[in-house]
C-alpha positions as CSV (number, residue, x, y, z in Angstrom):
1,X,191.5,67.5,132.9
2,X,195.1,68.8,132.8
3,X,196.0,71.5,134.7
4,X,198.7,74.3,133.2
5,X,201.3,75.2,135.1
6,X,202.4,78.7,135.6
7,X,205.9,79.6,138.1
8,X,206.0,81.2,141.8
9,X,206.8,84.4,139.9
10,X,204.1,84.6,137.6
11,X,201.5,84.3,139.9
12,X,203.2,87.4,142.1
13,X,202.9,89.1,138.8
14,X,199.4,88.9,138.7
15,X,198.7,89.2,142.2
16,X,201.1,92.4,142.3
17,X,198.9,93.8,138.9
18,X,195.7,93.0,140.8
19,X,197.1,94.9,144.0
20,X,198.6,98.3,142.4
21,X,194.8,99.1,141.7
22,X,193.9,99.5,145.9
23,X,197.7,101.0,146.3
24,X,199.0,97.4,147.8
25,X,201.9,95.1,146.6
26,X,202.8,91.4,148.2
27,X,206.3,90.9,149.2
28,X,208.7,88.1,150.1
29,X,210.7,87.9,152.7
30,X,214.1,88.8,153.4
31,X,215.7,87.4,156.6
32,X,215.1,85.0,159.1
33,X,213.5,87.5,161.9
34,X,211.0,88.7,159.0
35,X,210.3,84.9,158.3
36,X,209.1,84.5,162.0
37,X,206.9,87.9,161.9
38,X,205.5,87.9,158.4
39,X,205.8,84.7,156.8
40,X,207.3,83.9,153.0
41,X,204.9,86.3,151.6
42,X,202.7,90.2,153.0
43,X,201.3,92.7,151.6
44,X,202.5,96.5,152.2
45,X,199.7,99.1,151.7
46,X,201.9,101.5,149.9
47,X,199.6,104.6,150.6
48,X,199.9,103.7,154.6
49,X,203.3,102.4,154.2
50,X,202.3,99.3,156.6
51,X,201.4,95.6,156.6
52,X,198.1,94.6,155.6
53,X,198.5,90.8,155.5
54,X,201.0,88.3,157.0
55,X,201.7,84.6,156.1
56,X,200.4,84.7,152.5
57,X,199.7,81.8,150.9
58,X,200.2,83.3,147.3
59,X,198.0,80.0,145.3
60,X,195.8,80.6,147.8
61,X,195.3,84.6,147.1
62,X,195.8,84.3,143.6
63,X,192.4,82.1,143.7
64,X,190.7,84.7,145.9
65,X,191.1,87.8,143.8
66,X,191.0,85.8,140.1
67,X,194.2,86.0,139.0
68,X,194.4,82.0,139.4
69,X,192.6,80.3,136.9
70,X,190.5,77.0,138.2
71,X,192.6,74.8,135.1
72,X,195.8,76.6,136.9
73,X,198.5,75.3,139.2
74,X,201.6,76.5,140.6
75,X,204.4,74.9,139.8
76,X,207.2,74.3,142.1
């Protein structure tokens, strides 16, 4: 079976749609220091203003909370 392809962006999209509903949005990083700490990707609780997750793998995530469909990839 083929798989559809869908962009990096997208899948934050949906993740970030998903998220808004528990007051939470993922991130990417922004500096080398943050890189080290946090990873590419985190999610900020927006209610607690801190860090609920660190080193997201966003295919990963998208899978966990549906966004992802099974016939889905990321494309690069």
């Amino acid at each position: 079976m083929k798989k559809a392809k869908i962009t990096k962006h997208a899948l934050i999209q949906r993740i970030n749609r998903k998220l808004a509903k528990d007051g939470k949005i993922l991130k990417a990083r922004r500096g080398e220091k943050v890189i080290s700490d946090l990873g590419d990707y985190f999610i900020v609780d927006l209610y607690h203003n801190s860090i609920k997750g660190h080193h997201i793998e966003i295919e990963e995530l998208g899978r966990e909370l549906e966004v992802l469909k099974p016939y889905e990839i990321v494309a690069e």
